[in-house]
C-alpha positions in Angstrom: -61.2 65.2 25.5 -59.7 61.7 25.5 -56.3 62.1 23.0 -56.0 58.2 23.0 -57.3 57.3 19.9 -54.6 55.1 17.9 -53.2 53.8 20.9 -54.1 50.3 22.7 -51.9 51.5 26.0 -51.1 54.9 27.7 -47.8 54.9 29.0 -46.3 52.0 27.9 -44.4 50.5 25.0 -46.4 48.7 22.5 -46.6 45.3 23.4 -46.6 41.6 20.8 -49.4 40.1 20.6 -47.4 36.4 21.0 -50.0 33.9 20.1 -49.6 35.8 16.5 -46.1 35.7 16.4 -46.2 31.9 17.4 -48.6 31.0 14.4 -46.2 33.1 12.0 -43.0 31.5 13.0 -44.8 28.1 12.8 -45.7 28.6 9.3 -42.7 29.7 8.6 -40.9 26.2 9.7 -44.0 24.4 8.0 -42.9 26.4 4.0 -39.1 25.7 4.8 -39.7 21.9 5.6 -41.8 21.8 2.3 -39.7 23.6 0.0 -36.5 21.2 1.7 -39.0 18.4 1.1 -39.3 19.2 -2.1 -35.6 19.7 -3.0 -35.3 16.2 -1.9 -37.7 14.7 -4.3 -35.9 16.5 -7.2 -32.9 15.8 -6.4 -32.6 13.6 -3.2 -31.6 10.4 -5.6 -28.8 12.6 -7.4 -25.6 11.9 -6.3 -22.6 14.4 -7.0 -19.8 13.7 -9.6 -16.6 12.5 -7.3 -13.3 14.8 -7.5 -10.6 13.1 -8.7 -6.8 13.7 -9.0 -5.6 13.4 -12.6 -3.3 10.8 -13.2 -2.0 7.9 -15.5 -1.9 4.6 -16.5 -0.9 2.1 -19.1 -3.9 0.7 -21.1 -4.1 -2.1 -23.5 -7.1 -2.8 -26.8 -6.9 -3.9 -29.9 -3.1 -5.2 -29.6 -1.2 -1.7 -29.1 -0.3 -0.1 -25.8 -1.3 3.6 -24.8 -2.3 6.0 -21.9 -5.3 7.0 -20.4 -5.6 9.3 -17.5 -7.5 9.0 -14.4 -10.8 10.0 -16.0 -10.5 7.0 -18.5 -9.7 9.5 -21.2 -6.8 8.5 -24.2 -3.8 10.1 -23.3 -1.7 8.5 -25.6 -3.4 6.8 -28.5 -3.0 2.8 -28.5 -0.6 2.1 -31.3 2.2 1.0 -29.5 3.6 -3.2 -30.0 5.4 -2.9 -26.9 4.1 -2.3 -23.5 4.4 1.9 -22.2 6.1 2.6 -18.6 4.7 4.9 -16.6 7.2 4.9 -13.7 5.5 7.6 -11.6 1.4 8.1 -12.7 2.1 11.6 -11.2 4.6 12.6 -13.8 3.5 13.6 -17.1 6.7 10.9 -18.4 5.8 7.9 -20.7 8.7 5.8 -21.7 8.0 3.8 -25.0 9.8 1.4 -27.1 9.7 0.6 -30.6 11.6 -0.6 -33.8 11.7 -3.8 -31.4 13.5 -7.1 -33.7 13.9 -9.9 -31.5 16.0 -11.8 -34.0 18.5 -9.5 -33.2 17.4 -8.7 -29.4 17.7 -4.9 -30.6 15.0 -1.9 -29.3 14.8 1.7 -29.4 13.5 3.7 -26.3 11.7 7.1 -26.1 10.4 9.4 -23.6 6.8 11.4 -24.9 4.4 13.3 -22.4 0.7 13.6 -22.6 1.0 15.6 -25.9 3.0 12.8 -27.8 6.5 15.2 -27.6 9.3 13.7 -27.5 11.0 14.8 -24.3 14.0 14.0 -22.2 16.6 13.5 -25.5 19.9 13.4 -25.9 20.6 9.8 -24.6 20.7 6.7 -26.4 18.4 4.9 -24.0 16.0 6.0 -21.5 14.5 3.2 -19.2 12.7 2.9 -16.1 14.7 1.7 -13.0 12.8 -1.8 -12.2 12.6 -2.9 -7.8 10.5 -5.5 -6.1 9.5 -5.8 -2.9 9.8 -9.4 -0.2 6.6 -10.7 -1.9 8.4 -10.1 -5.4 6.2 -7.3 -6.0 7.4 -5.3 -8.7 7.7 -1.3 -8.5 9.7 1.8 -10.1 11.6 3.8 -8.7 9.6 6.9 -8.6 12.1 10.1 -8.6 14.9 9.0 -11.2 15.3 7.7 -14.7 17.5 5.3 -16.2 19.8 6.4 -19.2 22.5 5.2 -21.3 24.8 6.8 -23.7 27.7 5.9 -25.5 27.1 2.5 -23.9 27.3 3.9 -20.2 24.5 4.0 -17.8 24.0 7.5 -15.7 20.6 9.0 -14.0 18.3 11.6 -14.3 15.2 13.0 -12.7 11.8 13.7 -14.3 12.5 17.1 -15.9 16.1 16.1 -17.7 18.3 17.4 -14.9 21.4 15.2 -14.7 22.1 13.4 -11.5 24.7 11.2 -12.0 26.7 11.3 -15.1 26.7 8.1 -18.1 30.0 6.7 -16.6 29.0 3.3 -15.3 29.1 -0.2 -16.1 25.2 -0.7 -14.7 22.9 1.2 -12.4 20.1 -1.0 -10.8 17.7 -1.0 -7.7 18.7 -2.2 -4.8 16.3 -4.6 -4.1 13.7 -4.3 -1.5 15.1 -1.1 -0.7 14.2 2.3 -1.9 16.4 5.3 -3.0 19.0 2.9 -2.8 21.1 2.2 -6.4 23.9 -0.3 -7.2 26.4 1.2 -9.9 28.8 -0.5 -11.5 32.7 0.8 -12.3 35.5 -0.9 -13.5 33.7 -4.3 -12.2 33.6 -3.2 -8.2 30.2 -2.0 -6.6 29.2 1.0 -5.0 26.1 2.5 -4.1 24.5 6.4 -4.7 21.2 7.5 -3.8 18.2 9.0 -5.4 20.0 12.4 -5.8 23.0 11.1 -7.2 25.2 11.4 -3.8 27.8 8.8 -3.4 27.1 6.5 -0.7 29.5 3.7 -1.1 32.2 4.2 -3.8 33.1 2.0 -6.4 35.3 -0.8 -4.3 33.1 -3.3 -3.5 32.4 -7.0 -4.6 29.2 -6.9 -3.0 26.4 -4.7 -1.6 22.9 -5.6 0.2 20.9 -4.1 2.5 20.7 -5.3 6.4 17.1 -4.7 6.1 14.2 -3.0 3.8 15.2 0.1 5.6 17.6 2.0 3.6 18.5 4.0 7.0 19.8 0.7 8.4 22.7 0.6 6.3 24.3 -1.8 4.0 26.3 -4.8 4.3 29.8 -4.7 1.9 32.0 -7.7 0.9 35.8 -6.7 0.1 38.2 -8.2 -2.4 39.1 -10.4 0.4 35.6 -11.6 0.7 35.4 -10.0 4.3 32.4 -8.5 5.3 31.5 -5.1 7.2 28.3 -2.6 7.0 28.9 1.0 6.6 25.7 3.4 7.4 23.9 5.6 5.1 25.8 8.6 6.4 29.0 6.6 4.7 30.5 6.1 8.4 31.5 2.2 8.8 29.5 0.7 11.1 30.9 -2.7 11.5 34.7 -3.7 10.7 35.5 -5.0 7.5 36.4 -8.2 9.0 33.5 -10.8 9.7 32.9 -14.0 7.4 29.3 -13.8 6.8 26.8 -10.9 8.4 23.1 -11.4 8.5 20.7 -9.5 7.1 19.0 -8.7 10.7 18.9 -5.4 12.1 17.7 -4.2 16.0 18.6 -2.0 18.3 22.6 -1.6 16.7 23.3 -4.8 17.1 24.3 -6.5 14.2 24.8 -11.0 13.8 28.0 -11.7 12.4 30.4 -15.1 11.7 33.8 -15.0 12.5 35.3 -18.6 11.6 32.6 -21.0 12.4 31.2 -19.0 15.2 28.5 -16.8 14.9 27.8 -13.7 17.3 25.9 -10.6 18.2 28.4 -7.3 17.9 27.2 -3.9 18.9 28.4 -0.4 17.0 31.9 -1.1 19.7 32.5 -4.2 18.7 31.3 -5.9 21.5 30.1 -9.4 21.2 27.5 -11.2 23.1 25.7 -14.7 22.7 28.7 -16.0 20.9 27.9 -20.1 19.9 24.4 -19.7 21.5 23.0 -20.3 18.4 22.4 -21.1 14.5 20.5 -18.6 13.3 18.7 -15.0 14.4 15.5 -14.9 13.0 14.9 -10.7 14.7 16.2 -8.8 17.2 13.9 -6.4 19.4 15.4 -4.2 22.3 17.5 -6.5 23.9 15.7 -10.0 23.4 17.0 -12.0 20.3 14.5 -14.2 18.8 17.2 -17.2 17.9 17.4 -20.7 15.9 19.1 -23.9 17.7 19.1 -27.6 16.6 16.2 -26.3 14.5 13.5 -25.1 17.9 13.2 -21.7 18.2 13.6 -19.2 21.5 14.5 -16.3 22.6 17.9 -14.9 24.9 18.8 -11.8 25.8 22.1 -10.8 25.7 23.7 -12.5 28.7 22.3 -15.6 27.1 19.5 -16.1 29.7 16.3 -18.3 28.2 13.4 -15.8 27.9 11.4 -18.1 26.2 12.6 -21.8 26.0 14.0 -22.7 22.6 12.0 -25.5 22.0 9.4 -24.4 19.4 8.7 -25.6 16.0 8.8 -21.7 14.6 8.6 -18.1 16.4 7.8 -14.9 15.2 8.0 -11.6 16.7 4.3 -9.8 17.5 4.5 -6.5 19.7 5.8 -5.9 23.1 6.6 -9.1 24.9 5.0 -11.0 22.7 5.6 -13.6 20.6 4.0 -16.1 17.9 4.9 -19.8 18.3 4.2 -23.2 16.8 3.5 -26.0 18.6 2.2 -29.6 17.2 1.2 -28.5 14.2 -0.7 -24.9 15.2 0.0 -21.3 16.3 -0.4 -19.6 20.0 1.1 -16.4 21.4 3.9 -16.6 23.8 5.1 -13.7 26.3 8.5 -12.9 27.8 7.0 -14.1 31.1 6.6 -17.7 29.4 3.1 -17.3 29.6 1.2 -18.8 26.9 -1.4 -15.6 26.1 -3.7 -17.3 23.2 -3.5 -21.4 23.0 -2.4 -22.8 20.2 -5.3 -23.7 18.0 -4.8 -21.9 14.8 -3.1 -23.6 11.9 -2.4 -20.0 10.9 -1.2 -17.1 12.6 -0.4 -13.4 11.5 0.1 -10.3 13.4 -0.4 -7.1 10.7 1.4 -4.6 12.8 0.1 -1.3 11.0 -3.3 -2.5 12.3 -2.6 -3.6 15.7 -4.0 -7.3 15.8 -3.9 -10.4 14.5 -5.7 -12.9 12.2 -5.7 -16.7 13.1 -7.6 -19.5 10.6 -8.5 -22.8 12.3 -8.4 -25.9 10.6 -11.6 -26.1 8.5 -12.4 -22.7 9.1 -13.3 -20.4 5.9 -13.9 -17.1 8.0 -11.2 -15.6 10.2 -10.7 -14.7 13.6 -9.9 -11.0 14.0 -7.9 -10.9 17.5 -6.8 -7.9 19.8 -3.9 -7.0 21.2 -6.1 -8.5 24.7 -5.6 -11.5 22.5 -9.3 -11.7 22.8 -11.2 -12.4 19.5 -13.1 -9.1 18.6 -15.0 -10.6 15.2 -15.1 -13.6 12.8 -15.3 -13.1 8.7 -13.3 -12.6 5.3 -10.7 -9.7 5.0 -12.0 -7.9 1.9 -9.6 -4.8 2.5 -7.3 -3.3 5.1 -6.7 0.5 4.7 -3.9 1.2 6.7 -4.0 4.8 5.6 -7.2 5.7 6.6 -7.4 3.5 10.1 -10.3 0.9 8.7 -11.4 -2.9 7.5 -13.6 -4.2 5.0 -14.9 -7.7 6.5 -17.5 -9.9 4.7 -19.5 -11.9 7.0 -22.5 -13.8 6.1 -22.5 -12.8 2.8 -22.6 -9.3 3.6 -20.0 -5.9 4.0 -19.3 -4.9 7.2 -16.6 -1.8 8.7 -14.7 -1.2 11.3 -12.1 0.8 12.7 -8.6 -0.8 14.2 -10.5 -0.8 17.6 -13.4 -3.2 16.2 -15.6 -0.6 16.7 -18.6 -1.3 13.6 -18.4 2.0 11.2 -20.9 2.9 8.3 -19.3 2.8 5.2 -20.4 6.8 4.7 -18.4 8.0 7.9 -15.4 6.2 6.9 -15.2 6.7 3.1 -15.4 10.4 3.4 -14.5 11.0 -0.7 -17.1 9.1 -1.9 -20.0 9.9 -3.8 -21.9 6.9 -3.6 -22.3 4.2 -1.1 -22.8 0.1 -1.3 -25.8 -0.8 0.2 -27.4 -4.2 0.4 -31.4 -4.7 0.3 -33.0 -8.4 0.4 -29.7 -10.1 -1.3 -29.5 -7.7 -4.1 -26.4 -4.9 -3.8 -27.4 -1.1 -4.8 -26.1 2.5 -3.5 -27.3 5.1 -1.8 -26.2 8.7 -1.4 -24.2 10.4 1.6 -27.9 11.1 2.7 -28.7 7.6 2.9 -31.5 8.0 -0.2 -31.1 5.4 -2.9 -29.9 6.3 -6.1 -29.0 2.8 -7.4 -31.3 0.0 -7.0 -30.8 -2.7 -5.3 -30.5 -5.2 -9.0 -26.9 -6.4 -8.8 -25.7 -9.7 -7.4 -22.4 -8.4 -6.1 -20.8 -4.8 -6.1 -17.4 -3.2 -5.2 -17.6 0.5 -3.3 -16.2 3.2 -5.3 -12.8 3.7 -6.1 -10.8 6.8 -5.8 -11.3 7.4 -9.6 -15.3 7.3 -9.2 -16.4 3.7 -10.2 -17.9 1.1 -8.9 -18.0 -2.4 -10.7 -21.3 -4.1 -10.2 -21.8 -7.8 -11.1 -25.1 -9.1 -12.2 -25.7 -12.6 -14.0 -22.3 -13.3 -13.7 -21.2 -10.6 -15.6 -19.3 -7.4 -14.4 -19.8 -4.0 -15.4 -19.4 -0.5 -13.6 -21.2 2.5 -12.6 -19.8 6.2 -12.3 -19.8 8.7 -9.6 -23.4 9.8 -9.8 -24.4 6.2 -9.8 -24.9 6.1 -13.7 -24.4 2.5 -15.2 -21.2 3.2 -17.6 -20.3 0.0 -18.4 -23.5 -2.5 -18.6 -22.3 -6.0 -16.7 -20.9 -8.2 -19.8 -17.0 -9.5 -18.7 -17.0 -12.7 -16.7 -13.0 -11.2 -15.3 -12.7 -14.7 -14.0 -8.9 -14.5 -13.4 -8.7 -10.9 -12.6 -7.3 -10.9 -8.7 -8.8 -7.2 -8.8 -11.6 -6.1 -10.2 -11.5 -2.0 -10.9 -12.9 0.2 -13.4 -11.9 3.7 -14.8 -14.8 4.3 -16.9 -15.0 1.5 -20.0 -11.7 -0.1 -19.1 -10.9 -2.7 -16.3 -7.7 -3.6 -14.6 -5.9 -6.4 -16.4 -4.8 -9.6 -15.2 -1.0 -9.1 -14.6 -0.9 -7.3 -11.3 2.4 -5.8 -12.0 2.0 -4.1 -15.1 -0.6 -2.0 -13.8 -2.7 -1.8 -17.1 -6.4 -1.5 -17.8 -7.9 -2.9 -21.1 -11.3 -3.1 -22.6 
């Protein structure tokens, strides 16, 4: 009797019939790639809303002063005659004034936060500590308040705690330098820092800084009107003796005039280079980038020519390497005295955080975008140089180009990681697409900005500019010309005003 019924094999295990097993797994793939395909009809031109990091800023409508936040949401309602401080958009600190009468040049200050309390009482006046950078940029100082009681000036920090007590004369910014502030006692100078520690005390007719490094130390003038610099660790540097120091700092050595003679000194008083020169323009390692009869050159510090002084200007680049003038235009000059890149450009910069320089020619709109071979890597406009996340915005013909500090050409999705939308540009008409490349704004507007960290993108049609938000919804339809604005930036319905530095968005 056969007992095989049931079974296909005797004596084996059951075996797949593949051809089968093939066919399902194919349809399989086939129902995945049709439901993905249609997830992307739905909701392929979607873009998501963009995180953002609350913060604040000073906003202007109507006449009166408020706050919004980050979101374009009122913080503080507009109803202020004078303009609100924020010195640090982090801190939840808004310093107003009020009862204002100019006839008699008198003010009232307050502090509020984001719930219109009062905060941070108990002084007469509360102000934000004003500082401005070489280009006369102005900042604030972002970790301590201002304050003034019984008509002395002290400092505090963001939640009331005192640093330095109401005892002086003045307290100001040192310019140029940060954490760095002048006080003023019984008419002499001294200098604290940003946690109230006493740097220099009080005995001082003067006090700058040797350079826009605050770890550099500070140059002092005595009652005698002799000059030394003491470090920031309060240790004197260079004697209190010298008519005149520079403000040029390299390698601890520091230029200083004794009498009519000016001089290099190192930390031991050692001198070098003495009447070698007029002025010091920098000092790098050991090569001093000097001034005589009005050409410019470069000695080391036994006074040996490393690069003829006999140029119109110089500028210190990188490594051996030097910017010059000559008749009329800029090269680049090495220690060697060989000339690396002709003169030919009527202007010259080297933007160190980047790594290489831009040169105009005479004539020339676009720039030359030059590497550290000295070769040129790409011609166009600078539209933006984000030092903190390694990449350049360069419009050439009339388009939006990136590229990393090596030149190499990025796509505006693998560099602007954050972003919800991207700027795209379709037969001379801007629109966005979506991180998966799939349009979400058409291509209508005549010119467009990428989104900002706060979600918006200001889009410009018929001369007009307006903005979109994060998911590529049109918040503000295009209807301000912003014909003066240097910067043109939406949160939401406002835009940034016209005065750079009070930082202020209006309506």
């Amino acid at each position: 009797m056969n007992n095989s019924r049931g079974r296909r094999y005797e004596g084996t295990q059951p075996k797949l019939n593949m051809k089968k097993v093939i066919a399902v797994i194919i349809a399989f793939i086939v129902i995945i790639m049709a439901i993905s395909s249609i997830k992307k009809i739905f909701s392929g031109n979607k873009a998501s809303e963009k995180t953002v990091t609350n913060a604040y800023y000073t906003v202007y409508t109507n006449g009166k002063w408020g706050v919004i936040n980050s979101k374009g949401e009122i913080v503080i309602k507009p109803e202020y005659d004078e303009t609100i401080i924020i010195p640090n958009n982090q801190k939840d600190v808004f310093l107003c004034t009020y009862d204002v009468d100019y006839t008699q040049n008198t003010y009232k200050t307050k502090a509020i936060n984001s719930k219109g309390e009062e905060i941070l009482t108990g002084y007469d006046e509360i102000l934000a500590l004003e500082n401005y950078d070489s280009s006369n940029n102005l900042s604030y100082e972002a970790d301590v308040l201002l304050v003034k009681k019984d008509n002395q000036y002290g400092l505090i920090d963001y939640k009331g705690t005192e640093l330095l007590k109401c005892e002086y004369e003045s307290i100001e910014a040192l310019k140029g330098v940060g954490k760095s502030f002048l006080t003023k006692k019984d008419g002499n100078l001294g200098l604290v820092d940003n946690i109230g520690s006493i740097i220099i005390e009080n005995n001082y007719k003067a006090i700058k800084p040797i350079s826009e490094k605050f770890e550099n130390g500070y140059i002092v003038t005595n009652s005698s009107n002799k000059k030394g610099v003491i470090g920031r660790d309060k240790s004197v540097v260079v004697e209190m003796k010298y008519d005149d120091i520079k403000q040029v700092y390299g390698s601890d050595l520091y230029v200083v005039k004794e009498g009519n003679t000016w001089e290099i000194v190192n930390r031991n008083g050692e001198a070098f280079l003495k009447n070698k020169f007029s002025d010091v323009i920098s000092i790098n390692g050991e090569n001093i980038l000097v001034k005589q009869n009005n050409k410019y050159g470069v000695l080391n510090l036994e006074g040996q020519q490393k690069i003829s002084i006999k140029y119109d200007s110089m500028q210190y680049a990188f490594e051996d390497n030097y910017i010059y003038k000559e008749n009329g235009n800029y090269g680049i000059i090495n220690l060697a005295g060989k000339t690396v890149l002709k003169p030919e450009y009527e202007t010259l910069t080297y933007r160190a955080d980047a790594g290489f320089f831009e040169g105009n020619k005479k004539g020339q709109i676009e720039s030359d975008f030059i590497g550290q071979d000295f070769t040129v890597k790409l011609s166009g406009i600078l539209s933006e140089l984000n030092i903190e996340n390694g990449y350049m915005q360069i419009r050439t013909n009339e388009e939006y180009k990136y590229y990393n500090f090596k030149f190499e050409e990025k796509t505006n999705q693998e560099l602007l990681t954050a972003n919800t939308i991207f700027l795209s540009k379709k037969d001379g008409k801007y629109g966005y697409v979506n991180k998966d490349g799939v349009v979400v704004v058409n291509y209508i507007y005549d010119d467009a900005k990428e989104q900002n960290e706060f979600g918006y993108a200001s889009v410009k049609k018929d001369g007009m500019w307006g903005c979109i938000n994060s998911k590529g919804e049109e918040v503000i339809a295009p209807a301000y010309k912003l014909e003066n604005s240097y910067v043109i930036e939406f949160i939401n319905k406002w835009h940034r005003g016209e005065d750079l530095n009070l930082n202020y968005y209006t309506d």
